[in-house]
N, C-alpha and C positions, 0 to 999 in steps of 0.2 A: 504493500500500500504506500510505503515511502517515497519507494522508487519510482510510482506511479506518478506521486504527487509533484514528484523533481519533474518530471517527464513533462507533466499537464506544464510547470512554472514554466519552464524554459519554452516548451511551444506555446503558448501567450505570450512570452516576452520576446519572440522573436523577431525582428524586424522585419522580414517579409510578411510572416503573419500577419502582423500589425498592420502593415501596409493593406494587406488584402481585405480584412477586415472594415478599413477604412472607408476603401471604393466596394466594396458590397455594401455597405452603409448608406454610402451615398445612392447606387442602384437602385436597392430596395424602395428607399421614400422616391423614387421615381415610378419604379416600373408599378406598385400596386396601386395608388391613384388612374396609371396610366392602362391599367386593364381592367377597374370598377368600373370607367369617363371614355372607354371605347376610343383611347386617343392611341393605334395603333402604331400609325408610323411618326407621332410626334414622339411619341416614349422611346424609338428606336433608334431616331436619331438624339435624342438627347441622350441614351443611354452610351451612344458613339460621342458622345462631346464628350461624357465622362471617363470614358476609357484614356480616350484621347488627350483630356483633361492630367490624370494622373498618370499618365506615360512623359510629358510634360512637364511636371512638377519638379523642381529641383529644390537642395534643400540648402536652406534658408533660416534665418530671422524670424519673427514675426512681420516685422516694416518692412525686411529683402523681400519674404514670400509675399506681400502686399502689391508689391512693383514687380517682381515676377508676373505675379497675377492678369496687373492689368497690360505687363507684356505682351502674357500670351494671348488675352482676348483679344486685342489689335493684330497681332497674325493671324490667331483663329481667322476671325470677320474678316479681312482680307484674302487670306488663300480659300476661305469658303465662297464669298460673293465672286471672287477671280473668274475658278471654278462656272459656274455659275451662269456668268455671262458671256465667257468664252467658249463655256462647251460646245456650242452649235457651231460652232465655226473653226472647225480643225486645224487650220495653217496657224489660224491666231492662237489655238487652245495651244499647240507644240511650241509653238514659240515662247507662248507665256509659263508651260510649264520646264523650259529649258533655262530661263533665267529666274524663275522662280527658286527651283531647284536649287541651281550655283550660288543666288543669294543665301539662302536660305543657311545651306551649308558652310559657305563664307562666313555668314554670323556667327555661327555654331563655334567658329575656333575662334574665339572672343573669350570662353570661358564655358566651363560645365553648364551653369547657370543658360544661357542661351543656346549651348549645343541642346539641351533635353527640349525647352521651346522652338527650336530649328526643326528637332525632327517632330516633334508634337504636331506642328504645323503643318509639314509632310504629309505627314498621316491623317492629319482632318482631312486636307484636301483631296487624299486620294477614297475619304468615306464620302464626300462631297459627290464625289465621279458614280460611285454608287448608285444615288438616287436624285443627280440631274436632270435624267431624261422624266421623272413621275412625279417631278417636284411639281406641285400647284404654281408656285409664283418663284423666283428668283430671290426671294427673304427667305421663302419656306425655311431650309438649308442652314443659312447662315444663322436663322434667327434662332433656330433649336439645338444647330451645334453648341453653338458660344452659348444658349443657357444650359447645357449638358457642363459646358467646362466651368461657366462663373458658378453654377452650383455645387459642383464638385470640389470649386476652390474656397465656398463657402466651408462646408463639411469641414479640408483640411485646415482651415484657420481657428475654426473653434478644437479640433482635434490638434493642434499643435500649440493651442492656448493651456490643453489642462496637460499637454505632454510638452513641454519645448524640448526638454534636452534627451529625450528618449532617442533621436538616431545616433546622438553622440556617445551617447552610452553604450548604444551596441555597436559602434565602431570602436570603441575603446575596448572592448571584449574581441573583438576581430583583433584587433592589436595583440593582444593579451595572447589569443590561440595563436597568431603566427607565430610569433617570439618562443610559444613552447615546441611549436613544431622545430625552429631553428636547435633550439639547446636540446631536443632529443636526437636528430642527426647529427649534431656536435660529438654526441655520446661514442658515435663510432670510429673517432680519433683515439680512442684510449683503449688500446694502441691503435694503432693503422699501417700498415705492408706502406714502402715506397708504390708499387704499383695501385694499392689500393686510396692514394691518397687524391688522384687525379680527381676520378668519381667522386667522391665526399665534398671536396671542395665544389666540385658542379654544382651538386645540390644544394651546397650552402647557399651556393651565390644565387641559388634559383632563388632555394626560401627565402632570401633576402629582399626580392625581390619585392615579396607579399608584405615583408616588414617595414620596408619604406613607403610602399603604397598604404597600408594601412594608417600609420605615424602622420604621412603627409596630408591624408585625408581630416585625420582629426585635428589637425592643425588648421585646416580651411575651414572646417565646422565650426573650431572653437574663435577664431578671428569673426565668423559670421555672425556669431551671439555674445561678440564680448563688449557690445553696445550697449546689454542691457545684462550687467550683472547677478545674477542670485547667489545665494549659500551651494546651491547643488553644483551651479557650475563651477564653482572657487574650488570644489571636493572633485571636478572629473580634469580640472586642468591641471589641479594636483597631482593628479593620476596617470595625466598624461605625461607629467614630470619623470614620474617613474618608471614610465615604460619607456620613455627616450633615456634613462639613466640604464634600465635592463638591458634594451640594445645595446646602447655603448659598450655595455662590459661583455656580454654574449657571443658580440662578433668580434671582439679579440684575438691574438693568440701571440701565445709566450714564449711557444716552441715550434721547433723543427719536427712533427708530430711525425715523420716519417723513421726518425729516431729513437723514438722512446724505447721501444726492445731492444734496443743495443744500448742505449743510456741507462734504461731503468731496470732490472735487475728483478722487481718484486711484482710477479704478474697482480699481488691482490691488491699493491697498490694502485698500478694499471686501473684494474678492476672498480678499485677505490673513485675512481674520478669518473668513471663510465658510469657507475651505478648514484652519484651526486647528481651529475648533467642530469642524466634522468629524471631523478627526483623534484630536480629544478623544474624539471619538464613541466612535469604533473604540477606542480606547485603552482607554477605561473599561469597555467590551466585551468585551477580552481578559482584562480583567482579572477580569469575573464568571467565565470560563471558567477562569481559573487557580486561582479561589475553588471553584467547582463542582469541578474535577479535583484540589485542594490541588496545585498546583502551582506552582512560585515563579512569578514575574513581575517582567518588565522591561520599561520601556518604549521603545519605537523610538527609535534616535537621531533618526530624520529627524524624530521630533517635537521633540525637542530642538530640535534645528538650525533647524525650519521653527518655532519662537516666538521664539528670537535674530534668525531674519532677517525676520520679522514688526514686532517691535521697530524694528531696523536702516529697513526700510522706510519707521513710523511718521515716524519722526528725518528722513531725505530726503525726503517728501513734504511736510512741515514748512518745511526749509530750501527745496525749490524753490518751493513756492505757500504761502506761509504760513497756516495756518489763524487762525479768531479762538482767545482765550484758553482759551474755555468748551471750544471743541472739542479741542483739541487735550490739554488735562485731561484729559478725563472717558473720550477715547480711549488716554490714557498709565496714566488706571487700568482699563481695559477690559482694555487687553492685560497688565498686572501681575496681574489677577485672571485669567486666563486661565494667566499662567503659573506662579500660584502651586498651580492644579490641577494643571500638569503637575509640578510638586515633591510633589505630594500623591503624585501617582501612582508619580514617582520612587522614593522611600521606600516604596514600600507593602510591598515585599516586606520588608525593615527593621523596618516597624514592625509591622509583621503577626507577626515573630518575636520584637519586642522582648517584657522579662516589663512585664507592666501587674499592678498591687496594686489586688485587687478589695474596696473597703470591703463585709464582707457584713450587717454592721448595718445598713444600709441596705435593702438586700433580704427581710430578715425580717419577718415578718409575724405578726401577732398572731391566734390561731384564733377567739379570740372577739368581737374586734371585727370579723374577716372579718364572721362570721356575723350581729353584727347588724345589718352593713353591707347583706347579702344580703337581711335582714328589709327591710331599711327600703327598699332599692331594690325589691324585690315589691310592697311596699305604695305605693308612692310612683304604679306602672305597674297599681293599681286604679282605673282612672278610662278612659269612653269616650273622654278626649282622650289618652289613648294609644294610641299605634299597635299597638304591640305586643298592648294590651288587644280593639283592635279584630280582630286579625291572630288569636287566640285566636280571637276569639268565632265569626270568617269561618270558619277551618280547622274547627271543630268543626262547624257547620251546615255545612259542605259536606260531611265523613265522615259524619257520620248520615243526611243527604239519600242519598248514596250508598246508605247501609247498608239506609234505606227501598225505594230504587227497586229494589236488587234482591229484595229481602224480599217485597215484595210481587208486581210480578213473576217471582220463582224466577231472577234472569238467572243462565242457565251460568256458574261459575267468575268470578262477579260480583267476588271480592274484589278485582279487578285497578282495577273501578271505583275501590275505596278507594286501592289503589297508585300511580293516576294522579292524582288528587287530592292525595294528602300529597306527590310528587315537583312536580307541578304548579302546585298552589297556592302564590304565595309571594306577601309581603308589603308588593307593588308590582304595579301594573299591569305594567310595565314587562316586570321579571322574570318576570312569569306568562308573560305572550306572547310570551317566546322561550324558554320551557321547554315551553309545549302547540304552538309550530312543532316544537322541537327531538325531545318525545315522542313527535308522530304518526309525523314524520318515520323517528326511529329505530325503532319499532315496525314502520312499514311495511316498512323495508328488513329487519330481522331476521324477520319473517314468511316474505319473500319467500327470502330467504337459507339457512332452516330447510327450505323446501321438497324440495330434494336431501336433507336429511337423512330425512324420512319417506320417503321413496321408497325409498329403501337399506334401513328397519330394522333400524339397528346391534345389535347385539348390547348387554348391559348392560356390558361391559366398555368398549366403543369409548364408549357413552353417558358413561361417568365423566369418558375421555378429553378426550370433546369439551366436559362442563362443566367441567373443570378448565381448561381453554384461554379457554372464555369468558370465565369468571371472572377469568383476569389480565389478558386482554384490556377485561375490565372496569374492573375498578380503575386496569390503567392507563389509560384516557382518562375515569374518574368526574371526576375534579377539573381538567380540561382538554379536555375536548369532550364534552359531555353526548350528544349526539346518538348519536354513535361507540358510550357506553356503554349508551345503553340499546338498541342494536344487540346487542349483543353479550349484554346480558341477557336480553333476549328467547330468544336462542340457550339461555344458561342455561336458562331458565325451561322452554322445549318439552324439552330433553333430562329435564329432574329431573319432570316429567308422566309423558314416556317409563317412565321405571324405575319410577315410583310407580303403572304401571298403566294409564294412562289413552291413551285413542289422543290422538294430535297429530291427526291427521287432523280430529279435531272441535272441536281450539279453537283453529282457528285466524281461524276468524270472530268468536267471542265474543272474544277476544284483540283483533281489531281495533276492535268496536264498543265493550266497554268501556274501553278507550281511549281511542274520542271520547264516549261518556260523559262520562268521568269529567274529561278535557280541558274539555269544556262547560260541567261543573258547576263547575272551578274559572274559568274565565274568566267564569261566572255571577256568584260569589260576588265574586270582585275587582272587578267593574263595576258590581253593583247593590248590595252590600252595605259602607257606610259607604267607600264609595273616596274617594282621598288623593289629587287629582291634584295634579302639582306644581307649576303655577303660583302652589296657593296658598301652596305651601313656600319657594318663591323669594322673596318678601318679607321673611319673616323669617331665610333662609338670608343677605340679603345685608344683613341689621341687622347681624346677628352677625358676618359677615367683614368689615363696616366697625367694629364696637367692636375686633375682634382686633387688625384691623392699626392703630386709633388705639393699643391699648396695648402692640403692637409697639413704635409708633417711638418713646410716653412710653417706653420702657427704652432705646432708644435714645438720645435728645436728652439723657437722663439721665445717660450714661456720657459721651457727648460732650461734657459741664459740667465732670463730676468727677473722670472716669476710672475709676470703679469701676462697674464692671458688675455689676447687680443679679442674684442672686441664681437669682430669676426669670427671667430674660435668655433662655434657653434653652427654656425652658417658655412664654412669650407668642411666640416665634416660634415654635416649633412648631403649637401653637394656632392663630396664623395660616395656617399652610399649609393644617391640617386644615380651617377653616373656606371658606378658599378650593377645596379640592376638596370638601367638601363642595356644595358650592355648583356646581362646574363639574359633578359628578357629578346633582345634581337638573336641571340644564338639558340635561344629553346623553338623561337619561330622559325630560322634557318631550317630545323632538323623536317619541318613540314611543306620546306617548298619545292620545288620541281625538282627531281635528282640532278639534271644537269644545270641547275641555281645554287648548287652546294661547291664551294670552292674553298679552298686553304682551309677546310673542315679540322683536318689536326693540328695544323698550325694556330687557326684561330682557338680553339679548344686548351689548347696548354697556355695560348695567350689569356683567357679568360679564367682560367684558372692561376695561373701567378697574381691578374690584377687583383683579384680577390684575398688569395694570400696576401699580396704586398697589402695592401687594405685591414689586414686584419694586425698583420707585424706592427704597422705605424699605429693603429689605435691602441695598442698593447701600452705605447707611450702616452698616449692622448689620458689613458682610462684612469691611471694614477694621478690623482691629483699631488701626493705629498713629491714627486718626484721634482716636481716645475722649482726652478731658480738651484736643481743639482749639475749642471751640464755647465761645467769650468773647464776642461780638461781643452786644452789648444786642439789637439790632434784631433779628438772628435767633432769638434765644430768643423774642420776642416775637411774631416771627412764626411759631414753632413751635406757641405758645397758640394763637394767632389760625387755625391747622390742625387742632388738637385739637376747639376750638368748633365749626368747620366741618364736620368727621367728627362730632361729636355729633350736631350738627342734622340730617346727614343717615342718621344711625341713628333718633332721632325722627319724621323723615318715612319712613322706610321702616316704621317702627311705624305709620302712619297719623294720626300726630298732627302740631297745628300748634305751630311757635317760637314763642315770645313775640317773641322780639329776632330772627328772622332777619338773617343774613349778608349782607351787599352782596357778590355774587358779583366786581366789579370791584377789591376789596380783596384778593383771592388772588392778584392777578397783582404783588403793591405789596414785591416783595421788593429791598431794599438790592443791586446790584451782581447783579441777580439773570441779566445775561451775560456775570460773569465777567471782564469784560475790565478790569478795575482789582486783581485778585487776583495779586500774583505767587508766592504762596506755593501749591504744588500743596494742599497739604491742606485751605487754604481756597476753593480752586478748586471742589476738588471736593463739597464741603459746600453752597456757596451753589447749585451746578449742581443736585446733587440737591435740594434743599429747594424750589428752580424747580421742576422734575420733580412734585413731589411735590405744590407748588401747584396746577400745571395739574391733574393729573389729579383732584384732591380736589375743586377748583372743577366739572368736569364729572361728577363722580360728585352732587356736591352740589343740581346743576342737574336730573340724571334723576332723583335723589330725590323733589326737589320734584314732579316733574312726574308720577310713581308713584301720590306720595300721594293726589290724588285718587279713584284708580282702586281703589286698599285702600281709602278712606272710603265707595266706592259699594257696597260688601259689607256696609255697614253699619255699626253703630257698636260691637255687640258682637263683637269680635274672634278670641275664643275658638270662634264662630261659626262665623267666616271662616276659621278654621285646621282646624277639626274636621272638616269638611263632606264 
């Protein structure tokens, strides 16, 4: 029964739930007014503004979701009357929906906020196309969509009134699950084969991926609502504290982990640190669930217990087999960063209550230089070397192609062509082709699934029934299993034909074909028109994650001189992360694009795998606070330059250019005391081990560079060429 009752919490508090719940709420007080009042096709189309409405919705403010709001009813009312009055006349209607389109999409890269109103708009328009030809008047349309959507956006403002911070919540618990999935793959460093270490890192750097998306996400949540402070939010920014502190210390690393079996001597110690990460795992786990349910949180003693006798351990395998100096370091701040997670976590409930003073000057922003920020970033994404511009031009030529094929043919209930195109088309190979797997897929099961429903011929009351069910069944899997959802829309979709008249019995073929349609025409468009594969993005994805992390560690070596930590401090590691998953994120899409789109596959793979390493060596430094104003010593400042050059030159050959002065790759290994075993002071232990660390890997990243560059010079010599293509 307990376990039951966790079960019911958590599915209540889920944020798709929630969602779905939300717009069935809104449905409901539509559709049964709207089948007592026999108002059949005005409940249909409003119940399309509502869809449409909360596909739409981006999250916000109360005052942002206000101005969103009446955003999106000005494109609603727009692309709905467009629609409208252009349909009868096909040159004009292709025209208008060709630069509709391209604008439309244009906007969208302004910010999340208008990309979800970009494509909301999309989508009215193409339900618009629907019922042009049997609309009574030219308002019909416009005036039922937009009150499907302003009521729906009614609904969400009293539901974001008695919830505000309920989506940050449950992204601070997304945060929370990434971060434990990270530290339980970490688990399997201790030990790790040389050969087994390649793999492990991949994955890190994948899940890292999800941890900076996550972190970043709550970061623009919590800037969205820090206009209007409360107590709950001062407790999740708090919290957000600590999971940017959990990172930091999570994606470290102290060692040369390909090592430890030949350094470490006591497999339980090994054993020792596998089975902590772990614990941490879970630990950081519960605690997203304590965040998702607002419920206090405590951590295990036996986690306690089991990092004192960890500790304990380290100190006796020490005195029985002595380890060297370097090791025995670098594992005594292993396990101090290890436990100082487990103090983070201690506290959390503490600091999660504590009051935090939110500077809100900071968070204020100015309307007008928004706006001519939003100018200049539009104009800056008019050029074919943008993606986004190219991603326009694609979506638009493949809705008008659509709009043609059926035009010309008469295809039955053609608009679906368009529907599968705007959901299917997206702006990656990648993404297209597991959206037109996941559309046929769902499409074919909800066909088939729909079939017991024609055969019954529910009455129009059960028909409401069953799209109201769809519908939350929709929403809750739109943003977490696409497949699922457009199962379920499909159910939608045949019930609201049902009531508007039309047999199910006859679209149920045109339903499947314009689907593979419209599936065709967008994997058409991402393949033959102006496509991005990403090996050619990989080059300069890994310029840029070698400039970030060189000016990581300059803010680093720079507090290590003087003790004051720049400013900036916070902002260039973050940076680094993003650039590092950006980076892991382009090489996990490579693995899905055309076998002959796959190029310097092990080359880029062992590159992507050092950045990450070098990535985790430099935070090793960043993570210690008490270290900063210890770094005197002449020769390691100079060896720290002589790393900076090193990471330049190999940002220069990943640009495809040559040094003038290249580096003697045998000079990175040339570090003063660089094992440690003349250091008896931990803190300079630990400084010369990493800054080793941090050689080796930079010498081998320095090495694949070179070796790169070629291969970018053979593309030619105009570069802008070689990236566009």
């Amino acid at each position: 029964m307990l376990a039951f009752s966790r079960f019911l919490q958590r599915f209540i508090t889920d944020t798709h739930v929630f969602f779905a719940l939300k717009v069935s709420c809104a449905l409901a007080i539509v559709l049964l007014p709207g089948l007592y009042l026999d108002m059949i096709h005005e409940t249909v189309a409003m119940s399309l503004g509502i869809v449409a409405g909360a596909i739409a919705e981006p999250d916000d403010s109360l005052s942002g979701r206000i101005k969103s709001l009446l955003l999106t009813l000005a494109c609603f009312w727009i692309a709905t009357l467009s629609v409208q009055l252009l349909f009868p006349y096909p040159w004009l209607f292709a025209a208008g929906l060709f630069s509709s389109t391209w604008f439309f999409i244009m906007l969208g890269g302004l910010g999340k906020r208008y990309s979800s109103i970009s494509f909301g708009s999309l989508l009215v328009a193409v339900y618009s196309m629907m019922g042009a030809a049997q609309a009574p008047t030219i308002w019909f349309q416009p005036v039922w969509l937009c009150t499907g959507a302003l009521w729906y956006g009614f609904i969400s403002l009293c539901w974001l009134r008695a919830t505000p911070n309920k989506p940050l919540r449950e992204q601070l618990a997304q945060t929370c699950f990434s971060l434990a999935r990270y530290c339980t793959q970490k688990a399997w460093l201790f030990p790790s084969s040389a050969d087994e270490q390649p793999s492990i890192h991949q994955k890190l750097a994948i899940l890292n991926v999800d941890c900076m998306s996550s972190i970043n996400l709550c970061q623009e949540m919590i800037a969205r609502r820090s206009e209007h402070p409360n107590q709950e939010l001062q407790q999740l920014i708090a919290l957000q504290a600590i999971n940017e502190q959990i990172h930091e210390r999570i994606t470290s690393s102290h060692y040369l982990y390909n090592r430890l079996k030949e350094d470490v001597h006591s497999n339980r110690l090994l054993d020792g640190f596998r089975e902590q990460l772990r614990q941490l795992g879970s630990a950081v786990q519960q605690l997203g669930y304590a965040t998702l349910m607002n419920n206090r949180y405590e951590v295990s003693p036996g986690l306690l217990w089991g990092m004192q006798a960890l500790g304990d351990q380290l100190q006796f395998s020490h005195e029985k087999t002595p380890f060297s100096a370097s090791t025995v370091n670098a594992l005594r701040f292993l396990q101090k960063n290890l436990q100082e997670i487990v103090t983070l976590l201690d506290h959390a409930d503490e600091t999660i209550n504590a009051s935090v003073q939110l500077q809100n000057k900071s968070h204020k922003t100015n309307v007008k230089s928004d706006a001519i920020s939003a100018v200049q970033q539009f104009w800056s994404h008019l050029s074919f070397k943008s993606p986004l511009f190219r991603h326009a031009c694609r979506m638009s030529l493949c809705l008008v192609t659509g709009y043609g094929l059926l035009a010309l043919f008469d295809i039955k209930q053609g608009f679906w062509v368009l529907l599968t195109c705007l959901f299917v088309c997206q702006s990656s190979y990648t993404a297209t082709r597991r959206r037109l797997f996941q559309r046929i897929a769902g499409t074919c099961s909800g066909l088939l699934l729909s079939l017991p429903l024609l055969w019954f011929s529910p009455t129009p009351g059960i028909q409401l029934i069953l799209m109201a069910i769809a519908a939350i069944l929709f929403f809750a899997q739109l943003r977490s299993n696409y497949s699922l959802a457009v199962i379920f829309i499909t159910l939608y979709a045949m019930t609201a034909f049902g009531l508007l008249g039309v047999e199910e019995k006859s679209i149920i073929l045109p339903r499947f074909v314009d689907t593979l349609l419209g599936s065709i025409l967008s994997f058409g468009a991402v393949t033959l028109l102006w496509p991005e594969w990403q090996f050619q993005r990989i080059p300069e994805l890994l310029a840029k994650a070698t400039q970030c992390n060189s000016e990581y560690m300059k803010a680093i070596v720079s507090a290590l001189q003087t003790s004051n930590q720049d400013s900036s401090f916070n902002q260039k590691r973050i940076a680094a992360h993003h650039a590092d998953s950006a980076l892991a994120q382009a090489w996990v899409n490579m693995q899905t694009d055309p076998k002959q789109q796959r190029r310097y596959t092990k080359l880029c793979a062992a590159l992507i795998y050092r950045n990450h390493s070098l990535l985790s060596y430099v935070s090793a430094l960043g993570v210690h606070q008490e270290l900063h104003g210890s770094l005197f010593e002449p020769q390691l400042i100079r060896y720290a330059e002589f790393l900076f050059q090193a990471l330049e030159e190999s940002v220069t050959a990943l640009s495809g250019k040559n040094n003038d002065a290249p580096i003697e790759l045998s000079s990175l290994s040339n570090l003063p005391s660089a094992d440690g075993e003349a250091c008896t002071d931990q803190r300079a232990g630990l400084i010369q081990q990493e800054m080793n660390l941090i050689g080796i890997m930079t010498g081998e990243i320095l090495k694949l560079s070179r070796l790169l560059r070629p291969l970018i010079q053979s593309h030619g010599s105009d570069q802008s060429r070689f990236w566009s293509r």
